[in-house]
C-alpha positions as CSV (number, residue, x, y, z in Angstrom):
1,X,76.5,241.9,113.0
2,X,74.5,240.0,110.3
3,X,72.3,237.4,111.3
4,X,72.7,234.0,110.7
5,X,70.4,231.9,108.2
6,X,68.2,230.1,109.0
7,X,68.2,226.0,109.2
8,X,66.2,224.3,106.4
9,X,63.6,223.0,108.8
10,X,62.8,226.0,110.3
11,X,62.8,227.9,107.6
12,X,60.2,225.6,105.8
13,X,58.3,225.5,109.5
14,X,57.7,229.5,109.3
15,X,56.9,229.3,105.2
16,X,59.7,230.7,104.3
17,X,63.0,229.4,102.3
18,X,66.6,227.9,103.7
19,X,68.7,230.6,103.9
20,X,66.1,233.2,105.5
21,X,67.4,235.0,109.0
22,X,64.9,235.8,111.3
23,X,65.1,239.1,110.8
24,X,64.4,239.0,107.7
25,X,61.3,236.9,108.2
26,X,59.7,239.3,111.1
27,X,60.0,242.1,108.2
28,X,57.8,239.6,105.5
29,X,55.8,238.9,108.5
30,X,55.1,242.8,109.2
31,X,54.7,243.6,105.4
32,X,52.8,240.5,104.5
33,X,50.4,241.8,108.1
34,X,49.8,245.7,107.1
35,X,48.9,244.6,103.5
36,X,46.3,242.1,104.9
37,X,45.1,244.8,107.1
38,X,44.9,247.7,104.5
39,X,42.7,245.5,102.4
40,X,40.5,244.0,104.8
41,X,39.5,247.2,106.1
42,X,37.1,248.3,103.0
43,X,35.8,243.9,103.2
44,X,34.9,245.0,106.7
45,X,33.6,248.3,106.5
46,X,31.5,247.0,102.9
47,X,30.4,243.7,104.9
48,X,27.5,243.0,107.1
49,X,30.2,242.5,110.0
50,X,30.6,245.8,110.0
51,X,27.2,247.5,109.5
52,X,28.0,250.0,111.9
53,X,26.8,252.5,109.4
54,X,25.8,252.5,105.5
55,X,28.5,252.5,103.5
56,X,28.6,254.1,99.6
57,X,27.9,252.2,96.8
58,X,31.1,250.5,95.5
59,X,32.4,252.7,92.7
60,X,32.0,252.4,89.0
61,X,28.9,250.1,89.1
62,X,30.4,247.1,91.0
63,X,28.3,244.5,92.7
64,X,28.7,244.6,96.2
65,X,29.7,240.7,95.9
66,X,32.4,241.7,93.0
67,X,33.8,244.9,95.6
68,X,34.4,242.6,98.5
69,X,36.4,239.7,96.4
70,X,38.5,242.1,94.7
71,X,39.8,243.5,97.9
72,X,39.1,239.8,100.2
73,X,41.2,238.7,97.1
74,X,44.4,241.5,97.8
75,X,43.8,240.5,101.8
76,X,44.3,237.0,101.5
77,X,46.0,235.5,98.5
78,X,49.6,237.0,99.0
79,X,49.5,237.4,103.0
80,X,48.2,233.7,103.6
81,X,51.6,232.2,100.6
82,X,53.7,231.0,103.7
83,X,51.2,229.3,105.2
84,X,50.1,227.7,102.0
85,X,53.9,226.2,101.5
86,X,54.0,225.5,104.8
87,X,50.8,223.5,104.6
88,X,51.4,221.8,101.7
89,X,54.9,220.4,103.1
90,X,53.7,219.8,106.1
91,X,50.5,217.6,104.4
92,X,53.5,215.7,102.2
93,X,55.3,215.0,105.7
94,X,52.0,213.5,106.9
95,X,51.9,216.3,109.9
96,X,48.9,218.6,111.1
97,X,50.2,221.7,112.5
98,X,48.9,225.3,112.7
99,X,50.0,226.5,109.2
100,X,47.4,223.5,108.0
101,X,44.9,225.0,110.4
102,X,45.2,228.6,109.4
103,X,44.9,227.2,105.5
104,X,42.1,225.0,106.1
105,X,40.1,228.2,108.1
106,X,41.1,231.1,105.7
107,X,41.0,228.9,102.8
108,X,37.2,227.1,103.1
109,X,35.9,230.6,104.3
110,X,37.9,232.3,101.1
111,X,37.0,229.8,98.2
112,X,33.1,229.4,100.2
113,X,32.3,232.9,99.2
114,X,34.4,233.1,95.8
115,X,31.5,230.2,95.0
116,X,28.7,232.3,96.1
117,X,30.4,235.5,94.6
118,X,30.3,233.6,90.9
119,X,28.3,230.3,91.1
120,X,25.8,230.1,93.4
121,X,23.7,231.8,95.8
122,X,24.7,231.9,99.6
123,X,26.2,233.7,102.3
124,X,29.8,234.9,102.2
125,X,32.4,235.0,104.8
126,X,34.7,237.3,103.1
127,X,35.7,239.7,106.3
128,X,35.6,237.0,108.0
129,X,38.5,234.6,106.1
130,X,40.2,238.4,105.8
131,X,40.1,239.3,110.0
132,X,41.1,235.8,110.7
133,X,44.1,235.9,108.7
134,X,44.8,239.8,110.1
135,X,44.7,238.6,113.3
136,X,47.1,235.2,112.7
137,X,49.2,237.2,110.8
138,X,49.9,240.1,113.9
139,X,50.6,237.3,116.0
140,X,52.7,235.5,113.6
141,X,54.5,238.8,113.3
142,X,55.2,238.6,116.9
143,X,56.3,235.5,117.1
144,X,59.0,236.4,114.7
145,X,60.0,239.5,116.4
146,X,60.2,237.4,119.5
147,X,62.5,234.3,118.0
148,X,64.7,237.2,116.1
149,X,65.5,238.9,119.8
150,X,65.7,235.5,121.6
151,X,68.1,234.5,118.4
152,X,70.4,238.0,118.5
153,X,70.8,237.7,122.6
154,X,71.9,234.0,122.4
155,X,74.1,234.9,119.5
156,X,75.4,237.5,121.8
157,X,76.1,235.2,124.5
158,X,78.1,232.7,122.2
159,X,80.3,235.6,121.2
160,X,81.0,236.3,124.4
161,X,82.6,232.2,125.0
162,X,86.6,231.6,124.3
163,X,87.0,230.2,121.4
164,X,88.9,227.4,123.4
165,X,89.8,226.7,127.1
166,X,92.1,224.8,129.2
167,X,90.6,222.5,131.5
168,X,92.3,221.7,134.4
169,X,91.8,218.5,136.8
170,X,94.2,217.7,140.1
171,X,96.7,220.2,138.7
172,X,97.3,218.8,135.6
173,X,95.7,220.1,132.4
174,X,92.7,217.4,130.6
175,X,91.6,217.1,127.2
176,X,89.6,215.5,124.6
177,X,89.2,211.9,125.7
178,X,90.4,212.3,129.0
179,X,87.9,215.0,129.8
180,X,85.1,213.0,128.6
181,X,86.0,210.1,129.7
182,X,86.5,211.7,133.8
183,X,83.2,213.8,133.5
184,X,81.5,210.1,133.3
């Protein structure tokens, strides 16, 4: 059975477009997750988050700075999109909601160290913007797996309902006005 699509509203609440099942948005969830993940693994290993142990030097002569925005760059600019439209339309609606948040957090920490990486001297908070968004992402993902089950088994349930059905009040048989009109 194919799902249904989405409303406009809440596909524009999760980031994505109108027409989007939730199926469909639990598998960009995942995908958009395990990329975020697969890139922020070398930020956090190279980072001093992670100085568990010395890492190599980054490969063909790179700056350390240069090696963790490349990859910071792969873990956040195309995993964090949805939450960038979803910011931005939720700014326009004058609302504050988590999409906002997770933009504002990811975002300052991202575009922080992209300014120390090229323009001035400071800290960066690369794997840090990069685990943050890992970790909204997974639970994002779950979310979506959770609303796409909750959405199948009430889908289910409506399937299961008579298409129409006789009411029927003191023997006789009600409908439309009358059965509104008696249930007040």
């Amino acid at each position: 059975m194919a799902a249904a699509p989405m409303s406009h509203d809440m596909g524009h609440e999760m980031g994505h477009g109108t027409g989007t099942d939730m199926q469909a948005m639990a598998r960009d969830m995942r995908n958009r997750f395990w990329i975020s993940l697969v890139f922020t693994v070398p930020v956090f290993i190279y980072s001093p988050m992670g100085n568990m142990f010395t890492p190599p030097a980054p490969p063909f002569g790179l700056r350390l700075d240069l090696w963790l925005f490349f990859f910071a760059s792969a873990a956040i600019l195309y995993p964090v999109w949805p939450f960038v439209i979803d910011a931005i339309q939720a700014l326009r609606n004058g609302i504050l909601n988590m999409a906002v948040l997770v933009l504002l957090s990811v975002g300052t920490g991202y575009l922080f160290s992209v300014g120390t990486t090229f323009f001035f001297k400071g800290d960066q908070f690369y794997e840090a913007s990069a685990v943050l968004l890992v970790f909204v992402l997974l639970g994002h993902w779950m979310e979506m797996r959770a609303r796409a089950g909750a959405s199948q088994a009430i889908r289910a349930l409506l399937d299961l309902a008579p298409p129409t059905a006789t009411v029927l009040r003191d023997g006789r048989e009600v409908f439309g006005r009358e059965l509104s009109a008696a249930a007040v």
